[in-house]
Structure formats: structure tokens, C-alpha cells
C-alpha positions as CSV (number, residue, x, y, z in Angstrom):
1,X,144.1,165.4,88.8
2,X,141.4,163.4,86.4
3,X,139.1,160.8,87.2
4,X,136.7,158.7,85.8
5,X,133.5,159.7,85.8
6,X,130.8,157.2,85.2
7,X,128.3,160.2,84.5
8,X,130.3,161.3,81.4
9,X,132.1,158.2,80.5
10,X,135.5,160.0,80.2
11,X,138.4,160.7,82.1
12,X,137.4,164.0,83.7
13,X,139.5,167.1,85.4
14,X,138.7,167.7,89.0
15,X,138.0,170.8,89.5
16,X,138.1,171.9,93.1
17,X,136.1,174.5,94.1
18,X,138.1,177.5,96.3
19,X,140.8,174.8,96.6
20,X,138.3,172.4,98.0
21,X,137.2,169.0,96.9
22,X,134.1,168.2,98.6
23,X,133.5,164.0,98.9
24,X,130.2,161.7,99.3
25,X,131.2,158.1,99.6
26,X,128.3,156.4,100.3
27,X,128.4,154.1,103.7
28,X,127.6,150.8,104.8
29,X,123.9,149.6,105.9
30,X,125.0,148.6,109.6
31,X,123.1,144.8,110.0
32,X,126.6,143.1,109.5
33,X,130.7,143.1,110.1
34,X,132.1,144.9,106.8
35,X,133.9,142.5,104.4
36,X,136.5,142.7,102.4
37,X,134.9,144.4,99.3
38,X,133.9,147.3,101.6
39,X,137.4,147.5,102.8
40,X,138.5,147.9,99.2
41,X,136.2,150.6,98.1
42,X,136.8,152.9,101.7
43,X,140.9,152.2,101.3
44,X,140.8,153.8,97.8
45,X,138.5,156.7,98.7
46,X,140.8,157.2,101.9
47,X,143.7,157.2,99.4
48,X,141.9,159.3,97.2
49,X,141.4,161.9,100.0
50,X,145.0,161.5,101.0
51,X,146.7,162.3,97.8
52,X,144.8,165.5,97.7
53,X,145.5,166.6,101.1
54,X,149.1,166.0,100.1
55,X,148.7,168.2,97.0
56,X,147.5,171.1,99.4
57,X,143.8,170.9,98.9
58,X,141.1,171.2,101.7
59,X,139.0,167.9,101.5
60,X,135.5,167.7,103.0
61,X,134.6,163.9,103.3
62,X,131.2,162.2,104.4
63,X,130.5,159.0,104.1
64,X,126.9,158.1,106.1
65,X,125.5,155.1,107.5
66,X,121.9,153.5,106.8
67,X,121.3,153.0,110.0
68,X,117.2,152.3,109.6
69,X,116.0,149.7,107.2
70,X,114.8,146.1,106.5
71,X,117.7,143.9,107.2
72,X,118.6,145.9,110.3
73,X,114.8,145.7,111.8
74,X,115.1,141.7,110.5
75,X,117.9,141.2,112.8
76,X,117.0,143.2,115.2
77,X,113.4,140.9,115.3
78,X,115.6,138.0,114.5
79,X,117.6,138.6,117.8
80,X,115.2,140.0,119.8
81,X,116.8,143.6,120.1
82,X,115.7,147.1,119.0
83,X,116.9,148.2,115.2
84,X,118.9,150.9,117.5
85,X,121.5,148.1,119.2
86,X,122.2,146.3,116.1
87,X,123.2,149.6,114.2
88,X,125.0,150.8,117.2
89,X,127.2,147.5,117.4
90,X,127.9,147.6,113.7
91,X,128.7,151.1,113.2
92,X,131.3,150.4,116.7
93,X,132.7,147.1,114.8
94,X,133.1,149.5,111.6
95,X,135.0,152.2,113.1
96,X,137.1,149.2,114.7
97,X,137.9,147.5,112.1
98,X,138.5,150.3,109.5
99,X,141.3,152.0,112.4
100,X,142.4,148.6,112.0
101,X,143.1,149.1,108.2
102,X,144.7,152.9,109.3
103,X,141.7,154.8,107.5
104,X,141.0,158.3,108.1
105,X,137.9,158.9,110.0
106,X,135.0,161.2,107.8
107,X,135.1,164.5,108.6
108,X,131.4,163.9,108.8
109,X,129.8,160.7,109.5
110,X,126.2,161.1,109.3
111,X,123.5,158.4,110.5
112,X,120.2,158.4,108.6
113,X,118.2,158.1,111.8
114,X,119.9,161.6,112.5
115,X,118.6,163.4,109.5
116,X,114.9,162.4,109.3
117,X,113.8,166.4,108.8
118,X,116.2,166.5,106.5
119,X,114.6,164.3,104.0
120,X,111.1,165.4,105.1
121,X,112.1,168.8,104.0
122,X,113.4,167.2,100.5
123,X,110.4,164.8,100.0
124,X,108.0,167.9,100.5
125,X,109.8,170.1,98.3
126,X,109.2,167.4,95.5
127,X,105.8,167.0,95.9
128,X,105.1,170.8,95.7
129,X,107.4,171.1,92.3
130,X,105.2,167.8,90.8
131,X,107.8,165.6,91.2
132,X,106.6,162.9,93.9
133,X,102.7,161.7,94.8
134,X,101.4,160.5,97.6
135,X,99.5,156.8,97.4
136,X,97.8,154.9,100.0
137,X,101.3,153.2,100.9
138,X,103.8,156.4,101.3
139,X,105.4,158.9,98.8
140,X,107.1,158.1,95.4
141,X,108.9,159.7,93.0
142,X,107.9,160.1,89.9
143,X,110.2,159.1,87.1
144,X,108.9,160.1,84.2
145,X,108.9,163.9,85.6
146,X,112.4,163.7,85.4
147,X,113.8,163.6,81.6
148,X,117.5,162.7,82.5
149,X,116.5,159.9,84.5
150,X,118.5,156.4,83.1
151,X,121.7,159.2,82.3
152,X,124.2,157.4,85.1
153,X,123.7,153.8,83.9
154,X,123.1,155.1,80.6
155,X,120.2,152.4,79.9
156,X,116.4,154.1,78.7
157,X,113.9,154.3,80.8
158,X,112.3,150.8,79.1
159,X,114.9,148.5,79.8
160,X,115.4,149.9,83.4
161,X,111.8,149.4,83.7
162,X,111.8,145.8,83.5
163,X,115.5,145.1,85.0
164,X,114.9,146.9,87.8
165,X,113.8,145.1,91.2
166,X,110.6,146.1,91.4
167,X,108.5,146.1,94.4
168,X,105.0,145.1,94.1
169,X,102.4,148.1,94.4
170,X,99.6,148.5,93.0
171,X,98.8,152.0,94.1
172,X,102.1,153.6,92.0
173,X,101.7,155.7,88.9
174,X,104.1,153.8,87.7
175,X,106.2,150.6,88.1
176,X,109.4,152.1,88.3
177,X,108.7,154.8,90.2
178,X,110.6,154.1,93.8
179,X,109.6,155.3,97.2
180,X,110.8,158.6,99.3
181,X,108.7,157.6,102.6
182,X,106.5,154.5,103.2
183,X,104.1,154.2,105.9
184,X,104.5,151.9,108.8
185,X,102.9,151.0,112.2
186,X,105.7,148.7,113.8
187,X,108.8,150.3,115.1
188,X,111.5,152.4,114.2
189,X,109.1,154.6,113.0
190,X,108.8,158.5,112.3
191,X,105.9,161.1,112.0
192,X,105.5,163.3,108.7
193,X,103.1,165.2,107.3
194,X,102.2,162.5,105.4
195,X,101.6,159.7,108.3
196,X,103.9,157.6,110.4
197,X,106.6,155.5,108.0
198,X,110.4,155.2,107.2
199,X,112.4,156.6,104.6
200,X,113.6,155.3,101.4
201,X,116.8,154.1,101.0
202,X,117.6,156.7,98.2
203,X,116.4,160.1,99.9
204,X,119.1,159.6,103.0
205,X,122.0,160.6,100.7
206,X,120.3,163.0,99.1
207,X,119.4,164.9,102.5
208,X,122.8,164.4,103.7
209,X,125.0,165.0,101.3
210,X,123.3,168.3,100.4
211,X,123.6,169.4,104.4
212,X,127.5,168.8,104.7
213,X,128.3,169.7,101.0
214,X,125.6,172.5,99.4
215,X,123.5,171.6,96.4
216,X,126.5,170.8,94.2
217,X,129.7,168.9,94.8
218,X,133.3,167.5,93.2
219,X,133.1,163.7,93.7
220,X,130.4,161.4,94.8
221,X,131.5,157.7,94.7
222,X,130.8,154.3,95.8
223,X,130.9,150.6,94.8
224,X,130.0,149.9,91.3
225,X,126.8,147.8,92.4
226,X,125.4,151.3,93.8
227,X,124.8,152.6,90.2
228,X,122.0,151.9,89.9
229,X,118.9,152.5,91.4
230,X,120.8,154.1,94.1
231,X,122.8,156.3,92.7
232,X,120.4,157.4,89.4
233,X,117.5,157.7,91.9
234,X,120.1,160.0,94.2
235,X,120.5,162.2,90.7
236,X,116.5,162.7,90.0
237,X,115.4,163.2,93.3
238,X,118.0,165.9,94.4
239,X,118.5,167.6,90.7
240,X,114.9,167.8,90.5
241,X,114.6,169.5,94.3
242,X,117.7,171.7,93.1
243,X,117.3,172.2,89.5
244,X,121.2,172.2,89.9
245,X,123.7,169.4,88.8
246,X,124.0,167.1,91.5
247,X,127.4,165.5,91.5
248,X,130.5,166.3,89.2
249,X,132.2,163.7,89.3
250,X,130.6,160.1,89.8
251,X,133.5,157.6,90.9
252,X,132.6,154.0,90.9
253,X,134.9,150.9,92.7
254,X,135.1,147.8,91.2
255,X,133.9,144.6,93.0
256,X,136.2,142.2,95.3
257,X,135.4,138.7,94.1
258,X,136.3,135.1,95.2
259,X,137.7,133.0,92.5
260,X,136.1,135.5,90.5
261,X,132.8,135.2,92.0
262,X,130.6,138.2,93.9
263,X,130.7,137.6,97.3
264,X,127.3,136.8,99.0
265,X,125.9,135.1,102.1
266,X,123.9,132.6,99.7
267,X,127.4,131.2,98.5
268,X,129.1,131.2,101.7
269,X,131.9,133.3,100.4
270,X,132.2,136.2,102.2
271,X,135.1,137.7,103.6
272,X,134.9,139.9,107.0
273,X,137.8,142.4,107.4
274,X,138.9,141.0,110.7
275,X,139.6,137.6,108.8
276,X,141.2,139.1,105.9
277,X,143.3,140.9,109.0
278,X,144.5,137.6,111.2
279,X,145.4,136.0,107.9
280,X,147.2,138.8,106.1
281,X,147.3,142.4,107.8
282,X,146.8,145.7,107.5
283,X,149.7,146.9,105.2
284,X,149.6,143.7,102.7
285,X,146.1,144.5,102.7
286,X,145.9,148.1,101.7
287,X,148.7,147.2,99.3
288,X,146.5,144.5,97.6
289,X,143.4,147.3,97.7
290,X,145.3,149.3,95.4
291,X,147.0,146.7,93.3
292,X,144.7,147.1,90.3
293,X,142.8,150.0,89.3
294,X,140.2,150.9,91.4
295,X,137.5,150.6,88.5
296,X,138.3,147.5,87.5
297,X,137.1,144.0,89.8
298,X,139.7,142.9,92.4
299,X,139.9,139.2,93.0
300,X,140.4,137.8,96.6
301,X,142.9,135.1,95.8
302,X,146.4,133.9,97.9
303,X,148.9,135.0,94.9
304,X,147.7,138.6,94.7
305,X,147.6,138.8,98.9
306,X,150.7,136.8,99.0
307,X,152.2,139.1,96.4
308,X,150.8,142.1,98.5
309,X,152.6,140.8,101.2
310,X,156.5,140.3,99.9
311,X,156.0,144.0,98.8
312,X,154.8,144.9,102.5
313,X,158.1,143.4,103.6
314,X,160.4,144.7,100.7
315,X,159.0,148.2,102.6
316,X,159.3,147.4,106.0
317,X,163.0,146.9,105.5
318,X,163.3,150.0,103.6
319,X,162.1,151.8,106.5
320,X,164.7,150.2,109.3
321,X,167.3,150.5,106.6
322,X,166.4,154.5,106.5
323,X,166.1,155.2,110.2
324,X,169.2,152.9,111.2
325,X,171.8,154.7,108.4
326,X,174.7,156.0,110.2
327,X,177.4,158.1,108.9
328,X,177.7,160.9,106.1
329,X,178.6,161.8,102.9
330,X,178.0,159.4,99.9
331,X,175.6,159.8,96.8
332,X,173.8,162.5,98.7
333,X,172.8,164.3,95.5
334,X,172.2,161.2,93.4
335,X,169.8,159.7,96.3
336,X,168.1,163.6,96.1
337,X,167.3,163.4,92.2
338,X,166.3,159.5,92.4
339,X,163.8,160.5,95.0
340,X,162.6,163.7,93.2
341,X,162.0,161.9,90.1
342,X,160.0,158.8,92.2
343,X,157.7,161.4,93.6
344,X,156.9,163.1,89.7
345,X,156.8,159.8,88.3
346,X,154.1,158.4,91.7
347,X,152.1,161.6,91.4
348,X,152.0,161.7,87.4
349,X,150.3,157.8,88.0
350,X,147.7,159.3,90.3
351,X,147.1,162.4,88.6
352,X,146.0,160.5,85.8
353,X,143.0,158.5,87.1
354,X,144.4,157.3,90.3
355,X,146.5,154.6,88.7
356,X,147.5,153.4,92.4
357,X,149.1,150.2,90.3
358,X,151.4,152.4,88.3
359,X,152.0,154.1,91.7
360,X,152.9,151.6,93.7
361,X,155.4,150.5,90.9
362,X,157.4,153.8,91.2
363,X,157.1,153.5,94.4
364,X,158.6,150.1,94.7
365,X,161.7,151.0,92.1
366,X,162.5,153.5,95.2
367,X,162.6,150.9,97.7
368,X,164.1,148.5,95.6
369,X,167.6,150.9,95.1
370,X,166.9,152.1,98.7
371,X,167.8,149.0,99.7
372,X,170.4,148.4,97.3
373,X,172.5,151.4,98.7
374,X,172.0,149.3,102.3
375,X,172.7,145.7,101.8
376,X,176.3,147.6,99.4
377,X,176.4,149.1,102.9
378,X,176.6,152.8,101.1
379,X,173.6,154.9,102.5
380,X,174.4,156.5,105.2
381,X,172.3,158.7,107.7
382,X,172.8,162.3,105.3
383,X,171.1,160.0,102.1
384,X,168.6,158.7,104.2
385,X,167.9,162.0,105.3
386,X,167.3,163.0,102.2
387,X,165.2,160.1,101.0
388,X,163.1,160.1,104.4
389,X,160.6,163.3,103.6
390,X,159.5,161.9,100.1
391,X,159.6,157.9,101.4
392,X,157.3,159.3,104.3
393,X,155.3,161.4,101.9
394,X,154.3,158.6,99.6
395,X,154.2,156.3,102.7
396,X,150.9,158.6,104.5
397,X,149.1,158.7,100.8
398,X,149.0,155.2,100.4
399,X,148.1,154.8,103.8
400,X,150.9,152.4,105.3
401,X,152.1,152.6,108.5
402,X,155.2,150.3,110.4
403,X,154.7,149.0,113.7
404,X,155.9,151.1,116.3
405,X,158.0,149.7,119.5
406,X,157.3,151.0,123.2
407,X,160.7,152.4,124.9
408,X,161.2,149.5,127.3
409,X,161.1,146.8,124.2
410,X,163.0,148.7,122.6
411,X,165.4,149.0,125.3
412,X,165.1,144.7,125.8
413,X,165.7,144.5,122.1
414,X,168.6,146.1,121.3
415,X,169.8,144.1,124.8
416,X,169.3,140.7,122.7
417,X,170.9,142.2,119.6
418,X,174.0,143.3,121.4
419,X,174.5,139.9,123.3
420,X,174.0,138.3,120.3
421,X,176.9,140.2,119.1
422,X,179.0,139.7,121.8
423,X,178.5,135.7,121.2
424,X,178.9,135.9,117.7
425,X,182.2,137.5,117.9
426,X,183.2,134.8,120.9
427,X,182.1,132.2,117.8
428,X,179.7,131.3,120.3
429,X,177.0,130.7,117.4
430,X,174.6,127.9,119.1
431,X,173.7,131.0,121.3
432,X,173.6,133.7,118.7
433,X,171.1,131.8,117.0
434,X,169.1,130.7,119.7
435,X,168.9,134.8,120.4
436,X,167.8,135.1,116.7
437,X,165.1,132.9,117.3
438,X,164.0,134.0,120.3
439,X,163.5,137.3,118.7
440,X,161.7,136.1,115.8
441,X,159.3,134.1,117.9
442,X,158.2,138.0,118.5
443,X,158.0,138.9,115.2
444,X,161.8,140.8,115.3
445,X,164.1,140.3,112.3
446,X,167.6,140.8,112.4
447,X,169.5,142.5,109.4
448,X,173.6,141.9,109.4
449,X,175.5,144.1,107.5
450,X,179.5,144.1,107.7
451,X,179.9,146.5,110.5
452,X,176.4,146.4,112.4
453,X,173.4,144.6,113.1
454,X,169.5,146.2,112.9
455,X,166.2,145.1,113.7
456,X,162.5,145.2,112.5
457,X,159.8,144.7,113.9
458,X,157.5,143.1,111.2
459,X,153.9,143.1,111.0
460,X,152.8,140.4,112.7
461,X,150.7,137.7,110.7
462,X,148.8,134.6,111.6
């Protein structure tokens, strides 16, 4: 597989290391619901980590959360709780709402608060090599120690210098040097040998990322906005601790915009993911996620979700169609080779750089004569047999996932459908259609074909 690799600027081979890719996504600072452009990000890491399970690799994946920092100890003042019960709630709503988008759980999700000696340890071990000072405020890192520093964002030292957001302090070395611990009297606070303070935003992904995944790892990633300072002050801190290359691969999401503007509070345009839910679900959304390439901004508009949606529905039928077939014989072996070559020609797409667009495009060709073969009423059980295992293959990388039915509605379904039956053939079609609504009403659509009816339960959207 290649990827693009914002540290080299090129399409890059991953290379896993004793057949295992080893993954830092960073998290979510836990003040606030997610929105929809952290959605988009964790849905094509998740997919990311999918495919290569489904290639046979061992993945390790950690994605942390700051869970100590201003805005949370804002709101936390703000609302006149500890900084502990807003990050709790948050990290609970993001683990509820991401299950909500069927995303894999981290093998590790690590919590800043948690990993405190971890960073003390770091910030220590930079002092002593010369690369961080202490001032009357906390402990920095100096920049200039490090000679690769500006090699993510690939701007010099100068022009970072005066576009960075600089905090005011007159007791730094330098201006752009940024800060590994900063001393603090009010709560959350945290002894070191140093004084009581907080850490840096930066030093938490160092320390974590280097517990669960060693010195050096395959893929680090995140949303492009993270670039920088975050990620280049992630690079000097732990590569001068090291002296080893960080990160191998540097993978960086594009943002999710409304009518091509970056969300933000200040506008009034953000997004949460339990809105984007209610109004268009989990599979339209996933679908949408991976629409474009993942590099490359995403905007939030009804066409593209709209769009996302048909192709949701195109699928859902594909998947009665295949479990309902009956019979055997037909074009067994032709439905074998068409479903063969989909799987070379979706895996060829993400081999080369994750092109979930181009994906999703073969993908959709196999629905699209999937379905042909049913509505000619010519696939029968033994081709859907042999479509199911590469249909349910492609289904788990991209994440998607039908609505399942309990035995007793199924049971008080397929009651409805065969009385609706029984009035259709008694011409009876006032009441066959007053049956079809009925079912409708809870989200069941009926499929007729010449000798049978089936059902599907669609996702349900508001």
C-alpha cells in the first residue's frame, strides 16, 4: 500500500514492520460534542485500519484524548464543575456518537491526565540533552537546538516565526520557542521537579505515542490543521529525546467545510455528529466521508449527502437482493469472475493512496449488476453465494453495516408481506396497499419480483 506523506511530499510505500502497522491518530480535546469534520478524519483512519486488517496485517491503533487544558478548565469554570466532569461527559458523548458512525474502538485510548510521568520523564530528558530551559513561567523547548525544525510544513524557521500564534513571554529565549510544562496555582494541577503546572499541548503525544508504539512508528496522522505547531513541535521534541525518526509516514485529512467555509463557533456553522445523524445517517454518512480523497477538503453540502444517500440505498437493496436469492444454477462462474475482478480493481484504488472515491466506484459497478441479475430475476441463492464473501468483505472495510431485525419483527413482517399477498392475488389492492404503507411507516420496503415478494428494512432517516 502507499500513502501520502506530508513529511516527504510523495506518495510513499508503507512499510509494516513484522507485519505490523503501528497508528497515532491524534484525538479530540474533550470541552465539546465532536462535529462533523472530526467524524470525517476518524471514519477514514478507521477505514484505513480496516483495509489493512483485511489484507492480514496486525494494526496497533491509538488515538488519545486532551483531556486537561484551557477550554476544558474554561468550561468547567464557566459551568461551575471540575475540568474532570466535562472531559468525562465528552469523552462518554464521543464514544457514543462515533459507535453511532460503526467505528472501531482504539486498541488504546490514552487520556493525557493518565500519562503525566510520562511526559515528565520526556521533558527531563530534553533538558539534560540541552534541548528545553527552564524560565520563571515553566519549561520550553528550544527551537533553534533542533536543525530540522520547519521540515513537516516545510516553511523556515523565519516565516514560522512570525505566523505562528505566539504567546506573550517575556522570559523565553526565544519567541517561537513553545512550552513542555507551565506553572500553575489553580486546579487541575500536577507536581514536577520543576514546580506545580500543566503540560503543553504538544508533549502529550509525544509521551503517548512513544508508550504504546516504541520510539519509531508506520503512520501518524490527523487533520490537516494539526500540521503545524502540533505536529512539527511533536517531530522536535520526541526526535530530539530519541535521536531516532519519529514518524514514517505523516497522513493529513482534509477539512469538512460549509459552503466552502471552515467551520467555527464564531460563524455559527458547526455541525455536531448527532445532527449530521438525525438528518442523514450512519451509512450515507460514512459513504459521504470517503467520497473524495481524504487529502483533499470535503464540503458539507445537501447534493454530496443527498448523493451519499441514493448510493446507501442502491446498497441496501443489494444486500436483501443477496440474502433473499433462492434457487440454483445460473451465471455461477460469470458472477465469481465479476466479483474477483471488483475486489482487484477496489483494492488496486486503496493500495494506491487510499483512493476511497475510486473504491467506492468499483464497488458501486458490483452493486449496480448485482441488482441487475435480481430485478431480470436471474441470481439465484448459488450466485449470491458466491458474491456474498467479497460483497461482505468490501462492506466491513468501508465500514457499512444494514440494519438488523429482531426475530419477533421479523416474524410480524413477513406476516404483513404474506397477507399482502394473499390480497393481492384476491385483487383485493385497496388493502394490499394499505399493508405497504403500513410497513413503510416503519421504515420496511417491499421489492416485487415476478414470483416473490422481499423486504428491507432501510435505514431510518429524519
Amino acid at each position: 500500500m502507499k500513502l501520502y506523506s506530508t513529511l516527504s511530499r510523495r506518495v510513499e510505500d508503507l512499510e509494516p514492520q513484522d507485519n505490523t502497522v503501528r497508528m497515532y491518530v491524534c484525538g479530540v480535546t474533550v470541552y465539546d460534542n465532536s462535529h462533523i469534520g472530526h467524524a470525517r478524519t476518524v471514519i477514514v483512519f478507521d477505514t484505513l485500519r480496516r483495509y489493512l486488517l483485511s489484507k492480514g496485517h496486525k494494526v496497533i491503533f491509538v488515538q488519545n484524548f486532551t483531556d486537561v487544558d484551557d477550554k476544558i478548565i474554561n468550561r468547567a469554570k464557566a459551568e461551575g464543575k471540575k475540568a474532570e466532569e466535562i472531559s468525562e461527559k465528552y469523552i462518554e458523548n464521543y464514544f457514543h456518537d462515533f459507535a453511532s458512525l460503526n467505528v472501531m474502538r482504539a486498541d488504546h485510548h490514552p487520556k493525557a491526565t493518565e500519562h503525566i510521568q510520562e511526559m515528565l520523564q520526556l521533558i527531563e530528558g530534553l533538558i539534560k540533552k540541552g534541548h528545553a530551559y527552564l524560565t520563571l513561567n515553566g519549561v520550553y523547548f528550544r527551537v533553534r537546538s533542533f536543525p530540522g525544525y520547519g521540515k513537516l510544513s516545510r516553511k523556515p524557521v523565519e516565516e514560522l516565526e512570525s505566523g505562528a500564534r505566539i504567546e506573550v513571554d517575556q522570559t523565553k529565549e526565544d519567541p517561537l520557542d513553545f512550552a513542555l510544562w507551565k506553572f500553575y496555582s489553580d486546579d487541575p494541577v500536577w507536581p514536577s521537579p520543576w514546580g506545580n503546572g500543566r503540560p503543553g499541548w504538544h508533549i502529550e503525544c509525544s509521551a503517548m505515542s512513544r508508550k504504546y508504539l516504541g520510539d519509531t512508528f508506520e503512520v501518524h496522522g490527523g487533520g490537516h490543521d494539526l500540521v503545524f505547531p502540533h505536529h512539527e513541535n511533536e517531530i522536535a521534541q520526541s526526535e530530539s529525546y530519541t535521536g531516532k525518526q519519529f514518524a514514517r509516514v505523516w497522513v493529513h485529512t482534509g477539512m469538512v467545510t460549509i459552503k466552502t467555509q471552515k467551520m467555527s463557533k464564531s460563524l455559527g456553522n458547526v455541525i455536531t455528529i448527532q445532527q449530521a445523524l438525525k438528518s442523514w445517517g450512519m451509512n450515507p454518512l460514512r459513504l459521504y466521508s470517503l467520497s473524495v480523497h481524504y487529502a483533499k477538503p470535503l464540503d458539507y453540502t445537501d447534493e454530496l449527502l443527498n448523493e451519499s444517500i441514493q448510493r446507501w440505498r442502491q446498497i441496501e437493496t443489494c444486500v436483501c437482493e443477496l440474502r433473499s436469492a433462492a434457487g440454483s444454477g445460473g451465471e455461477v462462474d460469470a458472477v465469481s469472475k465479476m466479483c474477483d475482478e471488483s475486489l482487484k480493481a477496489f483494492e488496486a484504488a486503496m493500495d494506491d493512496d487510499m483512493n476511497t472515491s475510486l473504491a467506492l466506484t468499483e464497488f458501486l459497478k458490483l452493486v449496480s449488476n448485482l441488482n441487475q441479475y435480481a430485478a431480470a430475476a436471474g441470481l439465484t441463492k448459488e450466485m449470491a453465494d458466491s458474491a456474498i464473501p467479497v460483497f461482505d468483505k468490501i462492506m466491513d472495510v468501508i465500514g457499512l453495516k444494514t440494519i438488523e431485525t429482531g426475530d419477533q419483527e421479523r416474524k410480524e413482517i413477513e406476516g404483513l408481506v404474506a397477507d399482502r399477498n394473499k390480497f393481492r392475488g384476491e385483487k383485493k389492492f385497496k388493502e394490499a396497499d394499505e399493508i405497504r404503507k403500513k410497513l413503510l411507516e416503519r421504515s420496511i420496503e417491499l421489492l416485487d419480483h415476478k414470483s416473490k415478494t422481499i423486504w428491507i428494512k432501510r435505514e431510518r432517516l429524519e
